[in-house]
N, C-alpha and C positions, 0 to 999 in steps of 0.2 A: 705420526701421532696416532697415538690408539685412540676408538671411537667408543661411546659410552656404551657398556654392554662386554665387550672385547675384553677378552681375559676377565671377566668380571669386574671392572674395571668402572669407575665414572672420573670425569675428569672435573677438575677443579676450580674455582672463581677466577683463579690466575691463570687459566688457560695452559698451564704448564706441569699442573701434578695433578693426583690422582688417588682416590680411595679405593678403598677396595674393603667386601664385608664378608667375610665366611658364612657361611650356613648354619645358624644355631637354633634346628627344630624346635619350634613353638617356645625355641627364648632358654628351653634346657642347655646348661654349662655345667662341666665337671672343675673340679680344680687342677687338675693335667689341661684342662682345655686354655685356662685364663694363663695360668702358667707359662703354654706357650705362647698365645699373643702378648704374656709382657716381654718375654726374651726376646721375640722376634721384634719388636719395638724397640724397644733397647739397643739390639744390634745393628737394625738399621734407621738408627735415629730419628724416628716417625716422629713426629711434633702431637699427634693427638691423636688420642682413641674417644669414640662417640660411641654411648649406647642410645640405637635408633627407635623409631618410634616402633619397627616391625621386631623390635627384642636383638637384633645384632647388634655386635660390636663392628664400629665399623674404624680401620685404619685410616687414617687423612694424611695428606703431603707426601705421597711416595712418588718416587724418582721414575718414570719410565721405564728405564734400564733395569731398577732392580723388582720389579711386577714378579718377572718368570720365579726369580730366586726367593721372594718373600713368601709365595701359591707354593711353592714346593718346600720350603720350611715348614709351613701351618700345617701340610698335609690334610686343606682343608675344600671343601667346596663352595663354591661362592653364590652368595645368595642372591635370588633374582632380582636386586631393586631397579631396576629398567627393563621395558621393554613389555609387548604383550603377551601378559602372562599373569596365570596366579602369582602374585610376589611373596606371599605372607599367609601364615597360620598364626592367626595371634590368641594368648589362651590365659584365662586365668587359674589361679592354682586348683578348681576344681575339687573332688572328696578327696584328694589322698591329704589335702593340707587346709582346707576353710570347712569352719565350722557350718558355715552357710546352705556350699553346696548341696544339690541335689544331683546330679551329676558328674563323670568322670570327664571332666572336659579336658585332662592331659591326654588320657589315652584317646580319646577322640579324634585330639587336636592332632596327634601323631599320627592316628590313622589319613588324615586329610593331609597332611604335609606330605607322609609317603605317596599320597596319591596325586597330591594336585602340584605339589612345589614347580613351580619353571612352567609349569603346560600351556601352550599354548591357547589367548584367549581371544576374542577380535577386538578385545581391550584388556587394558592392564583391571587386575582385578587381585582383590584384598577377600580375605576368609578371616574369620575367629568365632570362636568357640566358650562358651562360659558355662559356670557351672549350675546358676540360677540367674533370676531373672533381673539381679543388679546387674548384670551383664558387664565386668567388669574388663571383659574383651572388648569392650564398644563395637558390641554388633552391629549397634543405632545407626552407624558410619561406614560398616562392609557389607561388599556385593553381596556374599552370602555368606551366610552364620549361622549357629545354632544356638542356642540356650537350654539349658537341662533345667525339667520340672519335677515334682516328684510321681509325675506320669509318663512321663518319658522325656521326648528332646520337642524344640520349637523351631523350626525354622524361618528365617527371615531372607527375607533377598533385595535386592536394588538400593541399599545405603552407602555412601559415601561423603567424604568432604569436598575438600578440593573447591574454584570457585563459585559453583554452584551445586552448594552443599544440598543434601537428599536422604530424610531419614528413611530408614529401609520399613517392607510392607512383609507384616507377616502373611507366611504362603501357609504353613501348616502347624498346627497347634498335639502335644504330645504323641508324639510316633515311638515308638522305636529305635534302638538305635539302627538298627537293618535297616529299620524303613527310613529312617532320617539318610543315611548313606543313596540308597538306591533313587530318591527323592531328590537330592543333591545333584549326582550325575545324571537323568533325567531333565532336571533344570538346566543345569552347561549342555545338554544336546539342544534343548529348544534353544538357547541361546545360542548358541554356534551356529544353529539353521536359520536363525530370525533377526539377527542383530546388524544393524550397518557400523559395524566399527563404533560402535558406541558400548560405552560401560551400559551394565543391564539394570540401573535406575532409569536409565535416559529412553532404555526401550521399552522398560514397563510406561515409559510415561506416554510413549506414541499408543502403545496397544491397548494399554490396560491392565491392571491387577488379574482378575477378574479372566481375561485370553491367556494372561501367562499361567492361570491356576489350572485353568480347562486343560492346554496343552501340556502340564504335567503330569496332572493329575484325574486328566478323564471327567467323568460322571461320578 
């Protein structure tokens, strides 16, 4: 029996099937994309396709046996939903499609998928990206996030749900987008050096706001 993670793979309430989600950066699908997962469904008579809260689609009830043969149909890569790691870039349509935006939170959003997708974390950890400050990513509720203003981007960090939900604490207000990136990865090294296996709400709440700003961000 495969184990959750394994081929991409999570195993099912019936202890006997299994889904499985491709990788669909920050929630972008073409119609060649959907195209194939309906044939591949089709062909091997999947009972449900879910679209996830992290923007996958994900396949439900597949058979063990045919895992290898359905991953190599899709020609697709499977998206991290288990295990410690960035799982998710989630992003709202940002300038190229809301009138709202102040920011290009798709291209962003992709920049941070290319970067962060799968990486190891010392907890499972959630990203998104928006284009203002209705924050339509629900940054409120990811490790870390940004929000675009019309001064630059916001960054937030330490929000999650889960059962002891944690709205997140903004660290820096209009940057750059350079500086919002470089600010970003600076914050996963203190975290990586300072975190006991805990999501990074749980360790700003032992250290403080306030220590996690210092050790990003200096004087």
């Amino acid at each position: 029996m495969l184990k959750d993670g394994e081929k991409g793979v999570i195993l099912q309430r019936d202890k006997q099937s299994y889904a499985i989600a491709p990788h669909i950066p920050c929630g972008l699908v073409t119609p060649e994309k959907l195209e194939k997962l309906a044939e591949v469904a089709k062909k091997y008579q999947i009972p449900a396709l879910k679209i996830t809260s992290a923007a996958r689609i994900a396949l439900i009830g597949i058979d063990e046996k045919e895992v290898d043969d359905i991953w190599a149909e899709l020609g697709a890569e499977p998206g991290h939903a288990v295990g410690l790691c960035v799982r998710s870039v989630k992003v709202c349509p940002g300038t190229r499609f809301c009138r709202l935006a102040k920011q290009d939170s798709i291209e962003m959003g992709m920049e941070l998928d290319s970067r962060y997708h799968g990486k190891p974390q010392p907890s499972k950890m959630k990203m998104a990206v928006s284009g203002c400050k209705i924050q339509c990513g629900e940054n409120c509720i990811k490790d870390l996030s940004l929000y675009g203003t019309a001064e630059g981007w916001t960054v937030l960090v330490g929000g999650m749900g889960g059962i002891k939900p944690r709205l997140a604490d903004v660290l820096v207000e209009d940057v750059s987008g350079e500086d919002a990136l470089e600010i970003l990865e600076k914050t996963l090294d203190f975290y990586r050096q300072n975190s006991k296996r805990a999501r990074i709400g749980f360790m700003i709440d032992a250290i403080g706001i306030d220590a996690l700003r210092q050790g990003v961000l200096g004087d």
